[in-house]
N, C-alpha and C positions, 0 to 999 in steps of 0.2 A: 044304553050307556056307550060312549063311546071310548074304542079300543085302542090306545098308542102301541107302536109296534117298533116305532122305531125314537126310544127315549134317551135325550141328552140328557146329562146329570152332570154338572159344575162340584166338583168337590175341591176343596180347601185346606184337605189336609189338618183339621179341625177333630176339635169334641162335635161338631156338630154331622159330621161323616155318615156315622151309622143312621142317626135319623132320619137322614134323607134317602140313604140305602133303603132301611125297611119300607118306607114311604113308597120307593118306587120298585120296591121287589115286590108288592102287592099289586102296583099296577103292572107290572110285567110279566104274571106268573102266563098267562098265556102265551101255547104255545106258539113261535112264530114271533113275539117280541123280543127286541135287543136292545141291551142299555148301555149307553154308551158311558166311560168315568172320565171325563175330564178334568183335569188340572191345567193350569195356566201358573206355570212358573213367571215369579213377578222378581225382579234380578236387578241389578247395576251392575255386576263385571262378571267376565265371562267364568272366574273360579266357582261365582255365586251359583250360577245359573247350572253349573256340573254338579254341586253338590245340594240342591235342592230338588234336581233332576232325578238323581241316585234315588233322594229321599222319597219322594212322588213315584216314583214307579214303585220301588218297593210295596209303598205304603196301598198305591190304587192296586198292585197285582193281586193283592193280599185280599183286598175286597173282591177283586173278579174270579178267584179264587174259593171266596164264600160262596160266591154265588151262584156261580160255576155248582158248586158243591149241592145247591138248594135247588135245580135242575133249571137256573135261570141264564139266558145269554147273553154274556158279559164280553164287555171291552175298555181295552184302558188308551186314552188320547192325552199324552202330554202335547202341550204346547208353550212357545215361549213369549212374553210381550204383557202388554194393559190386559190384563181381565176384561174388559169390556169386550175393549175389540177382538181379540183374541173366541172368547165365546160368537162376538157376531158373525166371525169370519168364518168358523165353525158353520154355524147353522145355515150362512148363506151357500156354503161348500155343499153342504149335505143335507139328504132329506129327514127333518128330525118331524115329529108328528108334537113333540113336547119338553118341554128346557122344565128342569125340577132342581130347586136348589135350596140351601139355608138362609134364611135370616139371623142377625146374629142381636136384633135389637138393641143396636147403639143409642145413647140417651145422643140429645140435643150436639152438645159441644165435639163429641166423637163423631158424630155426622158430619154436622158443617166442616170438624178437621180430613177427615180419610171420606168421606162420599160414600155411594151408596151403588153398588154394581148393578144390586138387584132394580132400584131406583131408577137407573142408568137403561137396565133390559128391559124394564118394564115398558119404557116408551119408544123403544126401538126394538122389538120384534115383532114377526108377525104371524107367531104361533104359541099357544099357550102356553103360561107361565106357572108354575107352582112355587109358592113360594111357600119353605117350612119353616115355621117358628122355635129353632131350635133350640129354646128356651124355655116351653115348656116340659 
């Protein structure tokens, strides 16, 4: 099996949060793995972007904290801009072994309106993707 050691994790700031936590605190309980918690603040004006900032760190410390706590190696990356790019930019910066994120299962209409990030990464990366279905 092969072993990530150095796991990106997109988080949302979502119900769907802890799912992908547990998901990848199973793959990262070895020692020597680190996970990384990104958010990607998605903003129009600069007041936005401070107080979803606030809210995002709080909220990621709080998980690197859990995990921290479950003897796993935790890190929290805000970033500002497109989810997309912002995640690419990411992974092209740094050496990630694996990108793990939610699904959030939008029907037809909610797709075609807001897109699809995970849709987006899928065909523009070039290291493995997990995609969780946070839905079920």
């Amino acid at each position: 099996m092969h072993r990530y050691r150095n796991i990106l994790t997109a988080i949302d700031c979502s119900d769907a949060d802890m799912t992908v936590i547990e998901h990848v605190s199973s793959l990262a309980s070895e020692p020597g793995s680190v996970v990384h918690l990104l958010h990607v603040v998605h903003s129009h004006t600069l007041d936005q972007d401070r107080d979803l900032r606030m809210q995002a760190v709080t909220l990621l410390n709080g998980y690197r904290e859990k995990m921290q706590a479950d003897g796993i190696d935790a890190r929290v990356i805000i970033r500002s801009g497109e989810p997309e790019d912002e995640i690419l930019s990411e992974i092209e910066e740094n050496g990630y072994d694996l990108l793990a994120m939610a699904t959030h299962g939008h029907r037809l209409p909610e797709r075609i309106l807001f897109g699809s990030v995970s849709r987006t990464l899928r065909k523009k990366i070039t290291i493995p993707l997990l995609l969780i279905n946070s839905d079920r």
